[in-house]
Structures are given as structure tokens and as C-alpha cells.
N, C-alpha and C positions, 0 to 999 in steps of 0.2 A: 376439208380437214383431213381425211383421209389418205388425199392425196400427197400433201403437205409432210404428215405425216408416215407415209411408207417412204417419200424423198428421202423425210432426214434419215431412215434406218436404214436404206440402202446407201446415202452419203456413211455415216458412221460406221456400217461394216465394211465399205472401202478404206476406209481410215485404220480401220483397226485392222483388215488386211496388211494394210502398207507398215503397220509398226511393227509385223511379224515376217512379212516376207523377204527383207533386207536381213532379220538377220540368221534366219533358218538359211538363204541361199548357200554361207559358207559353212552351216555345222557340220554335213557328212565329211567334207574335205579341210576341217580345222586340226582332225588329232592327226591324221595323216601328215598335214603340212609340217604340224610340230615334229613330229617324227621324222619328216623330211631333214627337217632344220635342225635333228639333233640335239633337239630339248628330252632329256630323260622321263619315265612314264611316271615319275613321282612329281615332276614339275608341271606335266602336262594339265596331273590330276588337279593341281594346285589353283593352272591358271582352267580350268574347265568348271573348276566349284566356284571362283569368283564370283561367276554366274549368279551363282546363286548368293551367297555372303551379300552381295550387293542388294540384293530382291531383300534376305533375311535384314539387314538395318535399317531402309529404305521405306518398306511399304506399310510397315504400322502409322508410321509417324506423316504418311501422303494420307492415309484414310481418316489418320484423325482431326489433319488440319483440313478436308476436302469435307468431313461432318463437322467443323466448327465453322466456317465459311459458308455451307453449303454451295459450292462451286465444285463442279468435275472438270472442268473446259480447261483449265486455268495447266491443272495436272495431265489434262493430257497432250495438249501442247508442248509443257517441257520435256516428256516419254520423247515424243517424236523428233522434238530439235537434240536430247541426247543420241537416239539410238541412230541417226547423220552421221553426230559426230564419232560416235564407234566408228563406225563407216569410213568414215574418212582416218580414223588414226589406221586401223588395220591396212588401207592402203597404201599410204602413204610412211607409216612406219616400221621399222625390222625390230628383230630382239626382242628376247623372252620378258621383258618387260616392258616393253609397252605392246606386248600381245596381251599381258596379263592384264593392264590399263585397260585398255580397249576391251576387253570380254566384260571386266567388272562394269565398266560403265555401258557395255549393251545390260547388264542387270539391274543396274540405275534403270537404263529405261523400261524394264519390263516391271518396275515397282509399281512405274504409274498405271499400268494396268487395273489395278485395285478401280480408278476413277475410272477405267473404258465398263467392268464391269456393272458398277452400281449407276451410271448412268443411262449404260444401254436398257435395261428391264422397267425404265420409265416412259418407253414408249408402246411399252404392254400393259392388261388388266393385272391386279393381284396375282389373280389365280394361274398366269400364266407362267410364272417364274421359269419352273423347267422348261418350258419352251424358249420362253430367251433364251436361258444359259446354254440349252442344245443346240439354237443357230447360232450366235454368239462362239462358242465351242468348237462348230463346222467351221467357220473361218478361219479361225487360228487354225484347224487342222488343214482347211483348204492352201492356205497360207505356207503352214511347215510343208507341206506337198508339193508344190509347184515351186516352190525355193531349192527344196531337198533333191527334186527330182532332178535337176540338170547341173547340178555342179560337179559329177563328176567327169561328164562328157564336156562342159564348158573348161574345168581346167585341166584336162587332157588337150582340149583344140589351144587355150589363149595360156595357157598356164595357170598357178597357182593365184594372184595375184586377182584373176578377172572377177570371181565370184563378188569380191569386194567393189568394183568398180560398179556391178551392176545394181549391187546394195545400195551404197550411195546414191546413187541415178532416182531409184523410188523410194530411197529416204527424204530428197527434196522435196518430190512430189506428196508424198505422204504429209508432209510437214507444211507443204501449204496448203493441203485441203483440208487439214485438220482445223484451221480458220475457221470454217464456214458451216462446223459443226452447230445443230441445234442444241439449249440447254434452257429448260422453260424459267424465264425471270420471277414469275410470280411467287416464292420462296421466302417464308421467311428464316429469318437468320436466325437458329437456334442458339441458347448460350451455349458454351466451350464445352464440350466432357469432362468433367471432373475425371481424379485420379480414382477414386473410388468407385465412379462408372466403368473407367477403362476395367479395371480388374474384375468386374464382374463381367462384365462380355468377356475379357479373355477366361475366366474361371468354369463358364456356360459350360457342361458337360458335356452335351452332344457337340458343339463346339469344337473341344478337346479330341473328344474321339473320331471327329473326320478328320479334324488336323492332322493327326497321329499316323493314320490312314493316309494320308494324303503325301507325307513325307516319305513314306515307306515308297509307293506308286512309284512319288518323283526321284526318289533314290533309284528306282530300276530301269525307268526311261533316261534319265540322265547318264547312267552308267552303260547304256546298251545303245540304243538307238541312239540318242545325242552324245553319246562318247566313245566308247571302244567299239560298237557292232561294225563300224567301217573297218578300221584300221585292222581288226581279225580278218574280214571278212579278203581284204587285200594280204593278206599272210597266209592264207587258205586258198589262192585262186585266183579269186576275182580281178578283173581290170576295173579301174579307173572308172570308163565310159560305162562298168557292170553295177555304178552304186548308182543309178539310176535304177533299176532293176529292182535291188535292196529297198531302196526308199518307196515306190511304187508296191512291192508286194508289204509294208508294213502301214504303207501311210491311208492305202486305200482302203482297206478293210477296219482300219479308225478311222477313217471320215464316214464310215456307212455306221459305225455303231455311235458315231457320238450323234449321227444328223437323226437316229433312229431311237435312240435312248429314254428321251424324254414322253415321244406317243408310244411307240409300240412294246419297249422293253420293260418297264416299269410298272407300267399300267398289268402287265401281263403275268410277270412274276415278281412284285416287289422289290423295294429297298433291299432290302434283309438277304434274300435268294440270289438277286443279281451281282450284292456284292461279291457274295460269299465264289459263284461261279466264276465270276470275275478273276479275281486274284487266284484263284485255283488253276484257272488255264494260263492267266501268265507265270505263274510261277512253274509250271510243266514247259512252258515253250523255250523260259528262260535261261532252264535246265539243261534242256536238250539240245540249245546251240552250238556249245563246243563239239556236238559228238557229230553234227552234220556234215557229212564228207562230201555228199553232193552239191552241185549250188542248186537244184531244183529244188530238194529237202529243204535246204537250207532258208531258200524262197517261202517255202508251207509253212516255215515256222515263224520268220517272221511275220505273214498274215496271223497268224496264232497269236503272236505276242503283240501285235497292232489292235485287232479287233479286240481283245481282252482291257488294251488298257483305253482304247476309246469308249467302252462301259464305262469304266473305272472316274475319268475325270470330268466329266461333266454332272455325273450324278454327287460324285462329293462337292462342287461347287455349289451345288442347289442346294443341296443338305445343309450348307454352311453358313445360309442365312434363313430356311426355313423358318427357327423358332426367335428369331433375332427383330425388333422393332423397326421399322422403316428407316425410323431417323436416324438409327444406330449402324443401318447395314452395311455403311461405308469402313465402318472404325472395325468393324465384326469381320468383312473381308479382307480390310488391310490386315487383320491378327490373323486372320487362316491363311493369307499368303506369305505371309511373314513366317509363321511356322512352317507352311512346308518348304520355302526357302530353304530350309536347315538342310530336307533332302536334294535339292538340287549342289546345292554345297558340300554333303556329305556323303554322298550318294559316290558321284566321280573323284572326289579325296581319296575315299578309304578304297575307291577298286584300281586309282594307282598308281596307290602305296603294295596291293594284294598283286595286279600284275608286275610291279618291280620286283616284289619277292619271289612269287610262284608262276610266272607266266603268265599269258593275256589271257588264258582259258580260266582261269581261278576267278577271275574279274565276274563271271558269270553265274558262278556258282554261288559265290558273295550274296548277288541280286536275286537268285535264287528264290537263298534262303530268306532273303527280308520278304519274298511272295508267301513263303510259307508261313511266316511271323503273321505277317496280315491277313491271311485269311484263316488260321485262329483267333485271331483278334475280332473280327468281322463276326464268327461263328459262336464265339463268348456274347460280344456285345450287345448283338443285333437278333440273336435267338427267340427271344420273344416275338419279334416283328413274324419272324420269320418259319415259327412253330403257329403262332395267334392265325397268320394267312390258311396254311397247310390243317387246322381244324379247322375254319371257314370255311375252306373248301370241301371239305368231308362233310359237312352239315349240311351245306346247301346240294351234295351231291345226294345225301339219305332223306330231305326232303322232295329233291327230286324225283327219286326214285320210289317216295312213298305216293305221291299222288298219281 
């Protein structure tokens, strides 16, 4: 059983590899390409929110027919035969509109995610939630990594063009091994969610508030790393073959805090503490990008702004079903990815519409300041958690010290 068992979860974290790694291979050299192609940085921003717009309509309406069904297999299936077909249109077609097609429907496919998440934590105990959601989390960061890392030395050697080719290639793949995914039968079929259910899961306060959280994050990685941090970083310097460089000092310092998040970080200094430090150092690394003249600095800060937000996302995804029913924790994730949706969409919109006005350096300061918004928000909301820890520990330190 065991055996059995660890198969299907290392089949399913391939799978779930494969729906990430096709299509992170082209993000550091997609706003470049556009800018190659002489699409304006207002259209860019347009077709880069897609992204998200697609995830925001897409993934409420996957979790709540995926908890009326109780099937995940079904949805992630069509994730993987859409994010192919991304694949294949960005290859095979030119023009700022069907670049924008093609982005929105790799967002289609990342809706279905909602179903990779709520099925993979069924091959863990209750209690083990954060630990799913932190290997689960390591993948997609393993994923955006080794995708991110070599597109800019691949379309330096083959062109513009190849990154696509290779997406496709382990799109197929991905898309047929997604087949032979485990998904336990023994289920029974709950009735539908009422209208009246849905709105109190999305009403759920804590809910709300990682949501909220959660938009802001995806508003600053989307605006930085998955949007403008290349394209600066090539206006400042850099070669091509050097965003390999970029992606490795930002991707590797989040794959060690999300793989580390759920045993060591957490457990160490709380919810409450971790967020709060969290968003405090990316919004410092944020800040500081425009002023990096060196590329080594320049390197230090984005590990800064890497390992900051690899805190930052795996701990709000756990957060987001914590206080949520079992049976409901599909419709509960479709609603928090649905909401922060909004940042991946508005996230690169408004930074450029910000770099069309004021320059690409303004784009940064933008994402900034939403670090600073959220970790006041973090520091309001989460104060108790986070004051409650910091007397426990002073108590158990003055009975220590009394005996």
C-alpha cells in the first residue's frame, strides 16, 4: 500500500511538473519578445494580466463543479490538454492577438489547478496539510526554475520562437501521463452546493483575509519576476544568455523557503511573525531593484525578493483551507484562486500602464508599495496570533528560569 501509494505521488508531482514547466519555460523571454515585436508596454501589460483574468473567471466555477461531482482527474486533464494547446498557438502563431489568446488560455489552464491542489493532500494524513501544500508548492517552484532557467541562453542559441517548441514537446507528455493519475473511487457523490453555501465559504473571514494577502504577493511576482524584472534587467546590462542568472539567484532561494516553510519555518516562528517578516523583506528588495547598478547586487536582491515570497505562498495556500470542511475545500480553493487571480491580472495591468507613463523603474515602486500595504495588513490582522506566541514564549521562558 505504501508502495502503491508513494507511486501515485510521485506520478502526480510529475504531472503537476509538467503543467508548470511548459509554460514558465517562455515567461522571462515573453515581455522581451513583446518588446522585440513592438507591442507597447500598455498592451504588453494587457496581454500578461490575461494570465490571470482567465485563472480570476475560470477557477471558482472548476472547484465548484469538481465538489459537486467529487472528481479532480476529469479537471486536470483538460489543465493539461489546454496548456498543449497554448503551446502550440504561441508557436505556431504571430500578432498581438493571438499572443494575447494564447497567454489567456495557458490561464484557462492554470485554473485547473484548484483540482491538482485538493487532490494531491488526499494522499497525506489530516494533519499533514502544510506538508502537502510545501512539496506540492516545491514543484511548481522546481518547475518555474528549470523552465525559467534556460530560456534565455535557448533563445539566444535557436531564437525567440524555441522556448515554445520545447513547451509543447512536455506538454504532450505531461498530457498523457496525466491519464494514469490515481483518484480513490470510493466517494460518495455529495449533493450540489447551494448558492447560499457558496457565499458563506466565500464570506469565511480568514478566507477573505489570505485572499486579500494573496492578491497583493501575486500582484508583485507577476509584476517583477514574471513580468518586467527581465525586460529592466536587459535595459540595464544584462545579456540574453544572463537571465539565466536572474532566474537562478531568485528561483533558488524560493524553492529552499517554500520546501522549508511548512517543518522549519512555521513551526519556529508562526503564522503571524513569518508573514509579517515576509512581506517586510520583499517589499525592501522590491524597492531596491531600480537603484541596483551592479548585476551582482542586483543578483542579492533578487534572492531577497525570491526567498521572501517562497515564505509568502505556500503558507497562504494552507491558511486557505485550514478552517474550511473537507467536502467544501475544493469550492474554498477555487474561491481563493479566483481571488487572487485579480492580482495576477492586476498586478502587470496597472505596472504597464505605470511603465508607459513614468518609465519601467516606476513599475517597481508600484509593487513596492502593495508590499507595504500587506504587511500592515498582516501586522493589523494577525497581531493576536502574533503578540499570543511572543507572551508564551516569555512565560515558558520566566518558568524556566524559575525552576
Amino acid at each position: 500500500m505504501t508502495k502503491a501509494m508513494n507511486r501515485n505521488k510521485n506520478l502526480f508531482m510529475l504531472v503537476s511538473f509538467l503543467l508548470w514547466f511548459p509554460q514558465f519555460m517562455y515567461v522571462p523571454t515573453l515581455s522581451p519578445y513583446m518588446e522585440h515585436t513592438e507591442i507597447p508596454y500598455s498592451f504588453i501589460g494587457i496581454i500578461l494580466g490575461s494570465y490571470g483574468l482567465a485563472q480570476l473567471l475560470f477557477r471558482l466555477p472548476i472547484g465548484i463543479t469538481s465538489d459537486m461531482i467529487k472528481l479532480r482527474k476529469p479537471f486536470i486533464l483538460f489543465g493539461m490538454f489546454i496548456s498543449m494547446l497554448s503551446c502550440f498557438i504561441f508557436l505556431t502563431m504571430d500578432g498581438a492577438g493571438w499572443l494575447l489568446f494564447a497567454r489567456a488560455l495557458a490561464g484557462l489552464a492554470a485554473a485547473s489547478w484548484v483540482a491538482f491542489t485538493v487532490l494531491y493532500p488526499i494522499y497525506f494524513s489530516e494533519n499533514k496539510v502544510h506538508v502537502a501544500m510545501g512539496s506540492i508548492s516545491f514543484i511548481v517552484v522546481l518547475a518555474q526554475f528549470l523552465g525559467m532557467s534556460f530560456s534565455g541562453y535557448i533563445v539566444e542559441e535557436w531564437g525567440w520562437k524555441a522556448p515554445f517548441w520545447i513547451g509543447s514537446v512536455f506538454s504532450v507528455i505531461g498530457w498523457g501521463l496525466a491519464f494514469f493519475i490515481y483518484e480513490p473511487k470510493n466517494k460518495k457523490v455529495s449533493e450540489p452546493i447551494k448558492l447560499k453555501g457558496l457565499i458563506h465559504i466565500i464570506r469565511e473571514p480568514s478566507l477573505l483575509k489570505v485572499s486579500l494577502l494573496s492578491i497583493l504577493a501575486h500582484s508583485i511576482i507577476f509584476s517583477t519576476m514574471f513580468g518586467f524584472t527581465s525586460t529592466f534587467a536587459l535595459q540595464t546590462g544584462f545579456e540574453a544568455s544572463e537571465i539565466t542568472w536572474i532566474v537562478a539567484a531568485f528561483m533558488v532561494p524560493h524553492a529552499i523557503a517554500t520546501l522549508f516553510m511548512g517543518n522549519v519555518i512555521i513551526p519556529r516562528l508562526g503564522e503571524g511573525k513569518s508573514l509579517v517578516a515576509a512581506f517586510l523583506l520583499v517589499t525592501i528588495a522590491t524597492l531596491l531593484i531600480p537603484f541596483a547598478q551592479l548585476k551582482s547586487i542586483f543578483l542579492v536582491i533578487q534572492g531577497l525578493q525570491g526567498f521572501s515570497l517562497g515564505m509568502i505562498f505556500p503558507l497562504l495556500l494552507g491558511m486557505s483551507i485550514q478552517s474550511i470542511k473537507p467536502a467544501k475545500r475544493a469550492t474554498a480553493m477555487g474561491a481563493y484562486q479566483s481571488i487572487y487571480a485579480i492580482g495576477i491580472f492586476v498586478g502587470p495591468f496597472l505596472s504597464g500602464m505605470v511603465n508607459s507613463q513614468f518609465g519601467i523603474a516606476s513599475g517597481f515602486y508600484f509593487a513596492g508599495g502593495l508590499g507595504m500595504i500587506a504587511t500592515l495588513l498582516v501586522a493589523i490582522w494577525y497581531r493576536g496570533k502574533i503578540f499570543t506566541r511572543l507572551l508564551l514564549k516569555n512565560e515558558n521562558t520566566k518558568k524556566h528560569h524559575a525552576i
